[in-house]
N, C-alpha and C positions, 0 to 999 in steps of 0.2 A: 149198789155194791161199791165199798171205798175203794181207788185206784190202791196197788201194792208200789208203797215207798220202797223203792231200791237204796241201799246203803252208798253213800256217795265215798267214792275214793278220797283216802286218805290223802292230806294236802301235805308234798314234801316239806323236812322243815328244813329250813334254810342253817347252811353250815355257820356255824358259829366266827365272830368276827377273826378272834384268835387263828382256830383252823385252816379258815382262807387264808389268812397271812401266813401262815408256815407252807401252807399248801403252793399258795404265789412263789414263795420264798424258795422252798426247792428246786420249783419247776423253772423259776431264772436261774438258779445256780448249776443247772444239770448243762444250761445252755451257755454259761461261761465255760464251765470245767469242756464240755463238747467243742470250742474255741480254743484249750490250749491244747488237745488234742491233734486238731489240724493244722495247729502250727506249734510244732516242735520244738522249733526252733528259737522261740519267744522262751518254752519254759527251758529248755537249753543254757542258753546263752545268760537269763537271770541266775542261773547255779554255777556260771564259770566266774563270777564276779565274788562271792564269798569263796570258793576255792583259791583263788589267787591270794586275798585276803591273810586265809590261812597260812599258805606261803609263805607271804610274805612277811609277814610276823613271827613267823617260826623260824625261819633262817635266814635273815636281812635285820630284824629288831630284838632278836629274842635275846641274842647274846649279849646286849649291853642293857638291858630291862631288867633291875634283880627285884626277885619277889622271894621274899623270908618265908619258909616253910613251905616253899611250894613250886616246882618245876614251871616254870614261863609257859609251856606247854597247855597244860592242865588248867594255869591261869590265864590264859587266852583264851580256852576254848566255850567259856561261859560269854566274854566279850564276842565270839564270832556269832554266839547265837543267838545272842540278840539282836545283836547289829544286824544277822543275815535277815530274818525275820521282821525286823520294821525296815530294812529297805524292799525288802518284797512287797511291805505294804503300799509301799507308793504306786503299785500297779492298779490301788484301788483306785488311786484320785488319776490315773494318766487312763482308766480303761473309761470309767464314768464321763470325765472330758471327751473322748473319742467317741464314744455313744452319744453325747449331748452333741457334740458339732455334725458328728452322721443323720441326724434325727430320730435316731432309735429312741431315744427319751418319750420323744411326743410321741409315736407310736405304742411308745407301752403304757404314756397316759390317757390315751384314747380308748386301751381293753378295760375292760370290767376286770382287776383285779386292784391288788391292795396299794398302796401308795409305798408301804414301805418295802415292797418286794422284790424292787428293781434293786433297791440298797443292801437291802439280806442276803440278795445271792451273787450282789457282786463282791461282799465281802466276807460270806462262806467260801465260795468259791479261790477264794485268795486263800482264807484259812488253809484250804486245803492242798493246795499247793506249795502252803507252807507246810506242812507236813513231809508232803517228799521231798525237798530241798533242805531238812532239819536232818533226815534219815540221812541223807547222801554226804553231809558234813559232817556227822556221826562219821561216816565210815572213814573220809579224809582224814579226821582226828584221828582215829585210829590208826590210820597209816601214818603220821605222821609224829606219834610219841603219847597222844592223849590217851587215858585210863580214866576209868571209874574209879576213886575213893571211896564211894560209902557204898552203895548197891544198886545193883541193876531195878528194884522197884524205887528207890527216891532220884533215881536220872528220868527213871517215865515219870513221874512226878513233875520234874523240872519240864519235863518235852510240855504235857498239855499247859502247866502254867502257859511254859514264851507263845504259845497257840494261843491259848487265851488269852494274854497283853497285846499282841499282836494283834488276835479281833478286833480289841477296845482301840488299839492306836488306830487302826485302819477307817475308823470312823472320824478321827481327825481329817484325813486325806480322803476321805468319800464329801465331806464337807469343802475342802479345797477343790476339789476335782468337779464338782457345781457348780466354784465360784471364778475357775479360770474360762479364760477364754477359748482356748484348744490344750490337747492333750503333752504338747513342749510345753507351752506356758505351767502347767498344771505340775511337769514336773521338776522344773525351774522353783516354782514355789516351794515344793516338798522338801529339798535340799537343804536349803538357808534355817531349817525346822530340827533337818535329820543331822547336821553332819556337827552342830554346837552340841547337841542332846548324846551323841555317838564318841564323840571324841575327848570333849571336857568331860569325862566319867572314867570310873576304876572301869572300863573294859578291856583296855588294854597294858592302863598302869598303874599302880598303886596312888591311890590321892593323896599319901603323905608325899610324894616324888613335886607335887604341885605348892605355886605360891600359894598363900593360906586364901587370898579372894576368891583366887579360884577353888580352892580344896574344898572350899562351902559350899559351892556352887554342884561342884562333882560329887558331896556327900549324901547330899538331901536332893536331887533333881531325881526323874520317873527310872528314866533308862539306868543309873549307879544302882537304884534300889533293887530293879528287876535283875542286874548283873550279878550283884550280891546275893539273890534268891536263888538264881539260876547254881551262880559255883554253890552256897552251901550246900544245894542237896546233891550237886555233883563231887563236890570234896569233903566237903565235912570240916572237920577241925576242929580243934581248941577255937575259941573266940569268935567262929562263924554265926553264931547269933542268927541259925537258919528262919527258925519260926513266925522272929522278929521281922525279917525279908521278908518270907514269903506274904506275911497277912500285911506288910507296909502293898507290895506289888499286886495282892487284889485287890486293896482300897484304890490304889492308883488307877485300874483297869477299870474300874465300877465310875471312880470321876470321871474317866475318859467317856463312856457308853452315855454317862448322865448328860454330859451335856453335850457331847454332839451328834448322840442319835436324836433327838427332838431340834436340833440346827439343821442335819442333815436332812429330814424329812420335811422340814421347813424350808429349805432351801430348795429341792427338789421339786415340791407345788410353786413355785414361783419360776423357776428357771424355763428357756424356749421363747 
């Protein structure tokens, strides 16, 4: 009598490369976002820094700033939101720094998870925090004279663009934040990056207002384009030329992620 073959259990299959990465990817970034939770005071204090901003270009620079066709207001408040949103990014490259000098880095190279997952969610995790510091400068614009021009869906339009240029910058400074030595040094670097890209551009003034070396500089650089995308669909206008912005500001976003999300995870296997 032949022995009776029992059916042998089914062998699990192994989650797909992809899904572990997103799966890694959330479950670091649940563990940032749970970090600005308990300290407050971090995501505080980053949102008193674009409010002042506001301020202080609204009622210290606004009056001697002329922009044809369009209230100082209105046209500052595309320059704050971009501006707000990649100096936020720089929390990537000072948090990443602080993690690699604490040793957290080598501990989370030592689990079985994905190599790029520490970098996903430390720069979802920033997305998202840009998020509610975008809402909360909304509201100060509002208090302080800004309006929507075109309509309440092409302003959420402009919101997820600056989030999504913002991702793509933050992987510049997740690269920086690898490559400094601690987390002051990391944001020493970021500055010298943010404040030529922030200030030489229409986000606060008109580029005809500048010498012509510079006016080329401020016409065609990442941050004027994305400023220019931001006010079109926030204003609108004759000569806005929105379309033109917005599709220049996702190619910019797309060169940013190309090359240094494959730098950043490159740098990350080497680092410690």
């Amino acid at each position: 009598m032949s022995a009776t073959v029992l059916p042998q259990p089914a062998v699990p299959m192994k989650r797909s490369k992809l899904r572990r990465s997103i799966s890694d990817s959330l479950v670091v970034t649940e563990r940032n976002l749970v970090a600005y939770l308990r300290i407050p005071d971090q995501l505080f204090f980053s949102s008193v820094q674009p409010i002042m901003f506001v301020l202080l270009f609204r009622y210290v620079f606004g009056g001697a700033i002329a922009t044809p066709g369009m209230s100082y207001v209105n046209f500052l408040m595309a320059g704050i939101f971009v501006q707000t949103v990649l100096f936020g990014s720089v929390s990537t490259s000072v948090g990443l720094a602080e993690d690699l000098h604490k040793g957290l880095i080598e501990r989370f190279r030592s689990l079985p998870m994905a190599r790029s997952a520490v970098l996903f969610g430390r720069t979802l995790a920033d997305s998202v925090r840009n998020v509610f510091v975008v809402i909360l400068i909304t509201i100060v614009g509002f208090l302080v004279g800004f309006r929507i021009g075109t309509s309440f869906g092409l302003y959420l339009v402009a919101f997820a663009l600056l989030i999504f240029f913002a991702f793509a910058f933050s992987w510049v400074f997740a690269y920086i934040g690898l490559s400094a030595s601690n987390s002051e040094t990391a944001q020493l670097m970021a500055f010298p990056i943010l404040f030529p890209l922030t200030f030489a551009s229409t986000a606060f003034v008109p580029a005809s207002s500048m010498p012509p070396w510079l006016r080329w500089f401020a016409e065609h650089q990442p941050v004027s384009i994305m400023v220019n995308a931001t006010r079109g669909l926030m204003q609108g206008g004759p000569g806005a030329n929105t379309g033109h912005w917005v599709m220049l500001a996702i190619i910019w976003s797309f060169i940013f992620m190309a090359i240094f999300i494959p730098l950043s995870v490159w740098r990350y296997r080497r680092v410690g």
